[in-house]
TITIVO-792347 format. One line per field, with one value per residue: residue number from 1; residue in three letters; y, x, z of N, C-alpha, C in turn. Coordinates in steps of 0.05 Angstrom, whole numbers, plus 32768, in hexadecimal, padded with zeros to 4 digits. Layout:
N
n <- [NUM,...]
res <- [ALA,...]
n_yy <- [Y,...]
n_xx <- [X,...]
n_zz <- [Z,...]
ca_yy <- [Y,...]
ca_xx <- [X,...]
ca_zz <- [Z,...]
c_yy <- [Y,...]
c_xx <- [X,...]
c_zz <- [Z,...]
This chain:
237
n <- [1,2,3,4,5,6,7,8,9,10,11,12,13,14,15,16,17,18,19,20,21,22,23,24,25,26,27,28,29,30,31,32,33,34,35,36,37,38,39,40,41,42,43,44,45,46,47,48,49,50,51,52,53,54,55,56,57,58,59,60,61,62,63,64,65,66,67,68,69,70,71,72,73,74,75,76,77,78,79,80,81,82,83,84,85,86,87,88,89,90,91,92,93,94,95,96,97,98,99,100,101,102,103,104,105,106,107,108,109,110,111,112,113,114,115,116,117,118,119,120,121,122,123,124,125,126,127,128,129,130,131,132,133,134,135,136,137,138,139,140,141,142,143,144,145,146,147,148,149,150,151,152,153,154,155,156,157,158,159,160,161,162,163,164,165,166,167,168,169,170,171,172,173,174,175,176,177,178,179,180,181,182,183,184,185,186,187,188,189,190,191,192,193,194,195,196,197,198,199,200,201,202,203,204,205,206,207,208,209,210,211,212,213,214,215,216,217,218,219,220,221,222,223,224,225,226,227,228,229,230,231,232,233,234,235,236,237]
res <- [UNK,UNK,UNK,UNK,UNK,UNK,UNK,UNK,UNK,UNK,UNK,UNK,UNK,UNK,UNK,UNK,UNK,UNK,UNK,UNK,UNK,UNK,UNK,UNK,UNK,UNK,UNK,UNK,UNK,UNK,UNK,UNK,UNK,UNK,UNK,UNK,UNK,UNK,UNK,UNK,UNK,UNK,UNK,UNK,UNK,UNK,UNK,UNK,UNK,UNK,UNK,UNK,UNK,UNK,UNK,UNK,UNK,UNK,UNK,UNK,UNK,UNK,UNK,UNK,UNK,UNK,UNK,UNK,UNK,UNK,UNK,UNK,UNK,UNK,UNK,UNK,UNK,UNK,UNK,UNK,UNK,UNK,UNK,UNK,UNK,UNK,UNK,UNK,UNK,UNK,UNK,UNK,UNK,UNK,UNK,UNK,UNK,UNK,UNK,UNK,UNK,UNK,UNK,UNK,UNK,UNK,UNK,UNK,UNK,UNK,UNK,UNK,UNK,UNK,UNK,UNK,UNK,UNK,UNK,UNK,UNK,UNK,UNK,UNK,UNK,UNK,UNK,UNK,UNK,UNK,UNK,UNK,UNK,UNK,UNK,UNK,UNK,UNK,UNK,UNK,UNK,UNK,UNK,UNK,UNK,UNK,UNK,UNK,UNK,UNK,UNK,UNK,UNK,UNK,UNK,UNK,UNK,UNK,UNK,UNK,UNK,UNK,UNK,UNK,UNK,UNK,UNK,UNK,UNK,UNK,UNK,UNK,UNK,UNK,UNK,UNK,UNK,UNK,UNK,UNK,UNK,UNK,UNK,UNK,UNK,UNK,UNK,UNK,UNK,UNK,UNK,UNK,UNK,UNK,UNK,UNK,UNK,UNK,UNK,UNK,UNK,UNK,UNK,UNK,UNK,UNK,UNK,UNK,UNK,UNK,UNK,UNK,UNK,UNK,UNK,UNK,UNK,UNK,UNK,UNK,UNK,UNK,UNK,UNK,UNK,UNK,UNK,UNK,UNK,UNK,UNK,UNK,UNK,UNK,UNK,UNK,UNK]
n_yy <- [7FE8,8027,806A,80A2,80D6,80FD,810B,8140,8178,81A5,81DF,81FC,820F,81E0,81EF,81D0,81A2,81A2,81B1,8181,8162,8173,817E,8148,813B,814F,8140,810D,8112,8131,810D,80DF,80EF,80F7,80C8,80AD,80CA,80FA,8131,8151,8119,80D1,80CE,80F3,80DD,80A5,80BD,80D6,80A9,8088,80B6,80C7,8098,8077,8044,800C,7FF6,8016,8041,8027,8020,8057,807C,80B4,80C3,80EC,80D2,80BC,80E7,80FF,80CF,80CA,80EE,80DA,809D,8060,805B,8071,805A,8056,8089,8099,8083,8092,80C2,80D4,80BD,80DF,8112,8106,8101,8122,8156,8162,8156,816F,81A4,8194,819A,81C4,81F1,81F3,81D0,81A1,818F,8183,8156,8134,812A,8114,80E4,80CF,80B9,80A3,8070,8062,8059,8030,8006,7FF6,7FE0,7FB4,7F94,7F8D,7F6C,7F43,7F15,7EF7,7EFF,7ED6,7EAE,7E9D,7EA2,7E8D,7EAA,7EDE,7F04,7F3A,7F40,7F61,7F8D,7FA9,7FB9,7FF3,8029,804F,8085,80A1,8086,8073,80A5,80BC,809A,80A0,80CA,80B7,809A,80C6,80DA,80AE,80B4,80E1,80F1,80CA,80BA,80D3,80D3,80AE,80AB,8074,8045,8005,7FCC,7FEC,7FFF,803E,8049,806E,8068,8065,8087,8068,8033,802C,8040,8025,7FEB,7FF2,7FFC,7FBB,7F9E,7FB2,7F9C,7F68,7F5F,7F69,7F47,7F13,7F19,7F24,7F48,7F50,7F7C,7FAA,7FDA,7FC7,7FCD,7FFB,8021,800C,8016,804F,805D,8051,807A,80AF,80A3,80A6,80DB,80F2,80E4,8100,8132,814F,8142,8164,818F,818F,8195,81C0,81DB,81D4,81F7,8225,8229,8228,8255]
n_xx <- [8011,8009,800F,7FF2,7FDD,7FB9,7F6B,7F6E,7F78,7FA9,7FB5,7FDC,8014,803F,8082,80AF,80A7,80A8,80DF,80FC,80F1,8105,8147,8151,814F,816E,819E,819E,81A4,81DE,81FA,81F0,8205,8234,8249,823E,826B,8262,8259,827C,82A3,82AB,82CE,82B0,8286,8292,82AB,827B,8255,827E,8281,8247,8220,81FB,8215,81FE,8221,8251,822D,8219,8253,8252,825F,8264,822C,8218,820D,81DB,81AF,81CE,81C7,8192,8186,8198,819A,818F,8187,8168,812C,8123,812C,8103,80D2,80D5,80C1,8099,8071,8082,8080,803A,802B,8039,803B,8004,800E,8033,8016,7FF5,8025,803F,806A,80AD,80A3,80A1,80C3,80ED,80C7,80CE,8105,8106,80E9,8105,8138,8124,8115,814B,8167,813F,8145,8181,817B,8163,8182,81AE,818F,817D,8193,8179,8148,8142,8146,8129,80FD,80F6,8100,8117,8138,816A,81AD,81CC,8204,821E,8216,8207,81D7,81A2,8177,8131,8111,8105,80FB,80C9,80A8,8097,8078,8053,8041,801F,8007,7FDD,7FC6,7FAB,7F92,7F6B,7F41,7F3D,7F45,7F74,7F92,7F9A,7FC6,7FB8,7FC4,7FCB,7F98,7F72,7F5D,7F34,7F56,7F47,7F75,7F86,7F75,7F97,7FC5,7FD3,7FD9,8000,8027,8018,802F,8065,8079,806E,8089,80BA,80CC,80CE,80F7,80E3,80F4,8132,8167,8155,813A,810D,80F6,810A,80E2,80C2,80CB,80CB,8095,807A,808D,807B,8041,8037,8048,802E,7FFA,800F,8015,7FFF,7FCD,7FAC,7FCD,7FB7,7F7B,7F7F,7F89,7F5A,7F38,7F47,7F3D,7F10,7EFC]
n_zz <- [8000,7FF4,8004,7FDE,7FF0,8025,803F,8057,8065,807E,80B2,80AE,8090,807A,8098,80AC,809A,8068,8062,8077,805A,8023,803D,8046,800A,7FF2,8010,8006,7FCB,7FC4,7FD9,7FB7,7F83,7F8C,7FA1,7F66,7F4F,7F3A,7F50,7F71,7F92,7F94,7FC6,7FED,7FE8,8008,802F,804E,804E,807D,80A4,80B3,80B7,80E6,8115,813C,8165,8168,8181,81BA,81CB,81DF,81B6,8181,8185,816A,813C,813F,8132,8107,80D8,80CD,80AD,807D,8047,8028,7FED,7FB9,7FAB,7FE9,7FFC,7FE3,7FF6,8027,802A,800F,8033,8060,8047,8040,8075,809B,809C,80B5,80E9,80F6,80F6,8128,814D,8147,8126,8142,816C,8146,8134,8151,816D,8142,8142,8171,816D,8147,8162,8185,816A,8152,8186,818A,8166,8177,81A7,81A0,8171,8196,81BB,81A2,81A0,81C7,81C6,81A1,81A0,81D2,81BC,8185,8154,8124,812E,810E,8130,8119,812C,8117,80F0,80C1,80CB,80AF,809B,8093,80AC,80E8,80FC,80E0,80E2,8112,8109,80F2,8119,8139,8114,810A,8148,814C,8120,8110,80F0,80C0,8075,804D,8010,7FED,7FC2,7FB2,7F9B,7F5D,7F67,7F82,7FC2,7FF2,8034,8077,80AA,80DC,80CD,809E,80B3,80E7,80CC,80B3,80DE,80F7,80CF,80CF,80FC,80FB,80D3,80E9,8118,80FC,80D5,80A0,8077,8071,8073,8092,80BB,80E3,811C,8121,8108,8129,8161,814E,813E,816F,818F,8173,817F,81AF,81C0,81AC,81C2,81F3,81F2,81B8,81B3,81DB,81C4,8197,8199,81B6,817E,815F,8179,816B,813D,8136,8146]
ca_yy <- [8000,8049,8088,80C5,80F3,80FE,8126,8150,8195,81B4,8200,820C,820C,81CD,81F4,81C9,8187,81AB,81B3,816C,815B,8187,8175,8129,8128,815F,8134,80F5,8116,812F,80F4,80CA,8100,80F9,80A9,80A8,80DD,8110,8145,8151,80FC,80B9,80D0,8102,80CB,8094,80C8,80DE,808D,808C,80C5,80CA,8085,8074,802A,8008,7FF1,8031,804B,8017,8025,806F,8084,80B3,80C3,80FA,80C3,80B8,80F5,80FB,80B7,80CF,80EF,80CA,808B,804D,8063,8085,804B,805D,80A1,80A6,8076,809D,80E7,80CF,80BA,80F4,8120,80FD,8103,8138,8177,815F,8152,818E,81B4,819D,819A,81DB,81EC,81E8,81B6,8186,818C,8179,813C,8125,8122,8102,80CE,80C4,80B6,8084,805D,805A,804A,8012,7FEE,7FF6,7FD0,7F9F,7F8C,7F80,7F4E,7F32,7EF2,7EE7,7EF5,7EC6,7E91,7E93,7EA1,7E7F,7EC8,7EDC,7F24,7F3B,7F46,7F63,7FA7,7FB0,7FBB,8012,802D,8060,8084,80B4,8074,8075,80BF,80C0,807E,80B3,80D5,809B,8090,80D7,80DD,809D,80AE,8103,80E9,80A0,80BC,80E0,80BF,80AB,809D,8062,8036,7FF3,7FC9,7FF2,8013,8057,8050,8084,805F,8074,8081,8057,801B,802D,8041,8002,7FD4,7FF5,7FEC,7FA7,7F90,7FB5,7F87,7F4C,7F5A,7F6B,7F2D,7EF8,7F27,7F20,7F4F,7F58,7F99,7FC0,7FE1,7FCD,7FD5,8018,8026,800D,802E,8074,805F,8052,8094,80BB,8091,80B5,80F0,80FD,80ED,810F,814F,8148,8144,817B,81A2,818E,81A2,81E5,81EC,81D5,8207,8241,822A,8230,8275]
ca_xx <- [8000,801A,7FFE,7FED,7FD6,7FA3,7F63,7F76,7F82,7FB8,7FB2,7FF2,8029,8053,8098,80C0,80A3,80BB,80FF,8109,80ED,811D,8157,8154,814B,8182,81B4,81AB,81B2,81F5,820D,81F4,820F,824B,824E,8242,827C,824C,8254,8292,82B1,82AB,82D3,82AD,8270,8296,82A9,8263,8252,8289,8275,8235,8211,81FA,8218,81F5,823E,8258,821C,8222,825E,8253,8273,8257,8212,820F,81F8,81BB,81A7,81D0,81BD,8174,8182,81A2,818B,81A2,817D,8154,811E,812C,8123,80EF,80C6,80D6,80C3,807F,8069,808F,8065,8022,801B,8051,8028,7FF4,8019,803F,8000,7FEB,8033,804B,8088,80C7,8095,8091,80DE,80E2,80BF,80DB,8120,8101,80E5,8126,814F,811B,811B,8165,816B,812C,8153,8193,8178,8156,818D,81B6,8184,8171,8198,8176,812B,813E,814B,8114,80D9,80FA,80FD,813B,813F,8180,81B1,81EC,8202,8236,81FF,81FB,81B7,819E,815F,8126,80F7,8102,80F1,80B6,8098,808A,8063,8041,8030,8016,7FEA,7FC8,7FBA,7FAA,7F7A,7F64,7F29,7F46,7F47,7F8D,7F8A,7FB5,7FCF,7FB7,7FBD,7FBF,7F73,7F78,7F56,7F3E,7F58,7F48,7F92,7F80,7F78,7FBA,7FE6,7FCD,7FD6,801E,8032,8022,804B,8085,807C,8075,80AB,80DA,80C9,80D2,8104,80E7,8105,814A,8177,813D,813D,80EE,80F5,8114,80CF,80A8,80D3,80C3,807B,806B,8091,8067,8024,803F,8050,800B,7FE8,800E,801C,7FF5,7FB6,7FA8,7FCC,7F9A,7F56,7F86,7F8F,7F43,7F27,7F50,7F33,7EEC,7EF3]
ca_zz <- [8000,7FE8,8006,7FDA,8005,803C,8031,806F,8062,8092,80B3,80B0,807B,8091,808A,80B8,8094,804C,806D,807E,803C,8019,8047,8045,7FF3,7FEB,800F,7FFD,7FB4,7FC8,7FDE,7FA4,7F6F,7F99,7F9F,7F4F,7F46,7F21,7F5B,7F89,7F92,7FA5,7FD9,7FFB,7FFA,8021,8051,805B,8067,8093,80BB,80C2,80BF,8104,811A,814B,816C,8174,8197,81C4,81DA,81E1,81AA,816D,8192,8152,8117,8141,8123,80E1,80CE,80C7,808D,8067,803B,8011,7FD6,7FB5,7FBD,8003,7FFF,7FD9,8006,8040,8022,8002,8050,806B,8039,8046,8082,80A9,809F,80C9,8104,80F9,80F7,8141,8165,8145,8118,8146,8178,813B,812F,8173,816F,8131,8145,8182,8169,813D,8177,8197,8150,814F,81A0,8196,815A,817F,81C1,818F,8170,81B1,81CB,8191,819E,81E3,81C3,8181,81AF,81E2,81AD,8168,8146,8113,8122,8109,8143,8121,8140,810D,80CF,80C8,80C7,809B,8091,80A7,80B1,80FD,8107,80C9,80FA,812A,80FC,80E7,8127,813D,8105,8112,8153,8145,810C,8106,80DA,80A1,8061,803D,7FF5,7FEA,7FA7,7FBD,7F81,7F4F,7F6D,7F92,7FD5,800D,804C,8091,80B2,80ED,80BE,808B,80C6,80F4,80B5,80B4,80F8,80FA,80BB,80D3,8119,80F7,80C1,80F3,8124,80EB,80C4,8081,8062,807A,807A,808C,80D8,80ED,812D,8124,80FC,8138,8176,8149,8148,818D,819C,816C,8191,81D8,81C2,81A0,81E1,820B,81ED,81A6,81B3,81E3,81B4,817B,81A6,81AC,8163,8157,8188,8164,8125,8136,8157]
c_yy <- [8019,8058,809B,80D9,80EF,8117,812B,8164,81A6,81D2,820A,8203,81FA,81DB,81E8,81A9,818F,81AC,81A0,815F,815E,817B,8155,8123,813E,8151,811D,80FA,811F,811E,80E0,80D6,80F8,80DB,809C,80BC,80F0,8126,8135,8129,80E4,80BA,80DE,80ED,80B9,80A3,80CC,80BE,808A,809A,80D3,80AD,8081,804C,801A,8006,800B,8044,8046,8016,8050,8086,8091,80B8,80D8,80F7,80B5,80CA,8100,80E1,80B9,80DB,80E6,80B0,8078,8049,806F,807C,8058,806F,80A4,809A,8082,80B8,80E2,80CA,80D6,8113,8122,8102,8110,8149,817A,8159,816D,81A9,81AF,819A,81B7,81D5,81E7,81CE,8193,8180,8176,8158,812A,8118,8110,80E4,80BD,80B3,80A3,8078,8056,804B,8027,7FFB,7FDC,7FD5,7FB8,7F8A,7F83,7F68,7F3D,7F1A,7EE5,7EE1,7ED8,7EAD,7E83,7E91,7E93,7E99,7EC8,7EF9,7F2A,7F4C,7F4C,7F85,7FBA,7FC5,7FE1,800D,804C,8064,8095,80AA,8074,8096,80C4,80AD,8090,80C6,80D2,809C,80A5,80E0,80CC,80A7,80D4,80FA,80D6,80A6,80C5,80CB,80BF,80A0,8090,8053,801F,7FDC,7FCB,8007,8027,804D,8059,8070,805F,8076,806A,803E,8014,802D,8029,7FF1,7FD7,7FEA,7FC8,7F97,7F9D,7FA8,7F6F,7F48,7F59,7F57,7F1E,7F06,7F1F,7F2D,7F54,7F72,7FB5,7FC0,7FE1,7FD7,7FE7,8024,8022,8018,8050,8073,8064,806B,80AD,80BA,80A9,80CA,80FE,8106,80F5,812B,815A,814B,8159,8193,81A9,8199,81BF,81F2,81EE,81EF,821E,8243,8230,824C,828B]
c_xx <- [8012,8008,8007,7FEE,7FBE,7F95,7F68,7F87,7F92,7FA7,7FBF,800E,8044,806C,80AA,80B7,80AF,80D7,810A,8104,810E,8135,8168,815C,8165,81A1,81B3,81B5,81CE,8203,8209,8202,822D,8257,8250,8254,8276,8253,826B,829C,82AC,82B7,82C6,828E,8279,8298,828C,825A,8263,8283,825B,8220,8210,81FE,8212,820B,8250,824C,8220,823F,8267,8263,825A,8234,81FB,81FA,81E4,81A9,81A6,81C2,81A1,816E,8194,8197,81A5,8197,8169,8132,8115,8122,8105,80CA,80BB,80BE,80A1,8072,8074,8073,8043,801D,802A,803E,8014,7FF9,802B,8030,7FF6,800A,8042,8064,80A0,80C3,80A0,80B3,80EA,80DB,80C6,80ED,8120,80FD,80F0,8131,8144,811D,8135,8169,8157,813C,8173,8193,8168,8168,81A1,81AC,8174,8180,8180,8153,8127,8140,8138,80F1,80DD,80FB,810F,813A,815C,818F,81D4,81EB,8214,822F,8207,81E4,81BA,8184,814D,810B,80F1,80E6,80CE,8097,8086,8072,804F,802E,801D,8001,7FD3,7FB0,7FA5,7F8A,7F70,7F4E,7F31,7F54,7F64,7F89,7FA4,7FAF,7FBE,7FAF,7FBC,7F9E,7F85,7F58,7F50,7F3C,7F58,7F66,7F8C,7F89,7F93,7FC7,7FE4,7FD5,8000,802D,802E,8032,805F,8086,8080,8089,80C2,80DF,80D4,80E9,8106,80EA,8124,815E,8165,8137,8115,80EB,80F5,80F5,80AE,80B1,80C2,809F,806C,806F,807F,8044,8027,8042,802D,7FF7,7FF0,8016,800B,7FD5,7FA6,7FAF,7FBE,7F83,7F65,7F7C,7F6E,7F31,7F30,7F45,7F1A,7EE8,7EF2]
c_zz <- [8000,7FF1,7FF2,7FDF,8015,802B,8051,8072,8077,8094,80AF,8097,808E,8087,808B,80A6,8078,8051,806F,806A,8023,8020,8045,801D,7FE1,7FF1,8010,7FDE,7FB6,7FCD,7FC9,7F86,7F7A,7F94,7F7A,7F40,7F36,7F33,7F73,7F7F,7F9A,7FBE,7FEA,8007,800C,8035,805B,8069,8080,80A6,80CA,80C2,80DD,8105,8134,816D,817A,818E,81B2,81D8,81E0,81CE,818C,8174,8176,813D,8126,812B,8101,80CD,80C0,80B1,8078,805C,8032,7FFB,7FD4,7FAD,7FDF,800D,7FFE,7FE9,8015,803D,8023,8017,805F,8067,803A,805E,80A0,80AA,80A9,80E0,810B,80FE,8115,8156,815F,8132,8129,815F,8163,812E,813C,8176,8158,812D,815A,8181,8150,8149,818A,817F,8155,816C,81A7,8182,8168,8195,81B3,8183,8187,81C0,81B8,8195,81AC,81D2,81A2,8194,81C0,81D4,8189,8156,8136,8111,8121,812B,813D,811F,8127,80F1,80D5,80BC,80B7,8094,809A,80B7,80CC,80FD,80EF,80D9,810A,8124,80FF,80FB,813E,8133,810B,812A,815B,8130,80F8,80EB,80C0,808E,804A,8025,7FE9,7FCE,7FB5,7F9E,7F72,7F4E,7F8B,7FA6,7FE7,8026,8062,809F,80C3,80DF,80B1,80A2,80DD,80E6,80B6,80C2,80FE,80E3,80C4,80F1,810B,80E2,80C7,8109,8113,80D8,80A7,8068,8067,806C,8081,80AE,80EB,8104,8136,811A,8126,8156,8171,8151,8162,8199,8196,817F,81A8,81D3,81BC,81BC,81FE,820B,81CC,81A3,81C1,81D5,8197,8188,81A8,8195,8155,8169,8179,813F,8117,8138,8133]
C-alpha cells in the first residue's frame, strides 16, 4: 500500500516539514552525485559514510552519540529516499500543524533518537529473545543504519493517533482507495512487528520503525492532543 495524500487540509504552512523534506533529498543527492563522481568525489562520499552513519557498536560503547542524529538523514538509495519523503510528505503537515513549527522539530528528532536507541537495544538482545521464542531478528551491532524511517515512524504514529478518521488515498493494487489512517497506519505497524520478529526482509531496521512509532503514540497523548482541542478551539473562534 502507497499513500498519496490525506484529504486533511492543514492551517498552517508546514515549513519545518518542507525543510526536512528539502534537507534529506538535497543530501542524499550530494552524496550520490558524489558516490557516482558527477559532483565533488568518490572520496568525499566514503568519508561522509564514514562519518556520519550511526553504528550500533559504537553507540554502545559511548562513542559517536552525533550519527544518532546525522544518520537520519541520510539513505541507501534513492528507493529509500523516496519511500521515506512520500510518508514524510503525506502525513508531516498535520502533526506539524497541532505540535507547532519548532514543537514539531522537537519531536521529530525525538522520536529519531528513540528509533535508533530501540533498534540498538534490539539488536543487543536479540540472541537471548531468538533463543527463548525461536525468532531470527538480526543481532549484528556491526551493520550501520541509515535513514529517516525511525524519526518519520513517529509521525506515523502521531497522526494515527491525532486523526484516526481522516481519509488517506492509497495505491492498493493498482485501485486508489480513501483509507481511514487508523486502519493504513494500524495495518503498518503491524507488518513492521511481524517483519521485524521473523525478519523477512532483512537489512531493513523494523524495530527502529516501531521504537519511532510508539514514541510518536506518547507523544501525541501527552502533549498532542491537548494541543489539537487548542488549535481546534482557535479555529472556530
Amino acid at each position: 500500500m502507497l499513500p498519496i495524500r490525506d484529504i486533511n487540509k492543514s492551517s498552517t504552512a508546514p515549513h519545518v516539514n518542507r525543510l526536512l523534506l528539502v534537507s534529506n533529498i538535497i543530501i542524499f543527492a550530494v552524496y550520490w552525485l558524489s558516490a557516482e563522481n558527477i559532483l565533488l568525489s568518490r572520496e568525499f562520499a566514503l568519508s561522509v559514510e564514514s562519518n556520519f552513519v550511526m553504528y550500533p557498536m559504537e553507540i554502545l560503547y559511548g562513542q559517536r552519540f552525533f550519527t544518532l542524529l546525522t544518520s537520519m538523514f541520510m539513505h541507501g538509495g534513492w528507493f529509500h529516499l523516496l519511500g521515506n519523503m512520500v510518508f514524510l510528505y503525506v502525513f508531516g503537515d498535520n502533526v506539524e500543524d497541532v505540535f507547532g513549527h519548532l514543537s514539531y522539530l522537537v519531536f521529530y528528532v525525538f522520536c529519531g533518537m528513540v528509533a535508533g536507541f530501540t533498534h540498538i537495544l534490539v539488536m543487543l538482545y536479540a540472541p537471548v529473545l531468538n533463543s527463548l521464542f525461536g525468532l531470527q531478528i538480526s543481532s549484528d551491532l556491526a551493520a550501520g543504519v541509515v535513514g529517516a524511517s525511525g524519526a518519520i515512524s513517529g509521525v506515523l504514529g502521531a497522526y494515527m493517533l491525532l486523526f484516526p478518521k481522516a481519509k488517506v488515498l492509497t495505491i492498493v493494487f493498482y485501485v486508489i482507495l480513501p483509507i481511514p489512517a487508523i486502519l493504513f497506519l494500524g495495518a503498518w505497524f503491524i507488518m513492521q512487528f511481524f517483519l521485524g520478529l521473523f525478519d523477512l526482509a532483512g537489512g531493513v531496521a523494523y524495530f527502529a520503525h516501531i521504537g519511532g512509532f510508539i514514541a510518536g503514540v506518547v507523544l501525541a497523548l501527552t502533549v498532542g492532543r491537548e494541543r489539537k482541542k487548542a488549535r481546534d478551539r482557535r479555529l472556530r473562534l
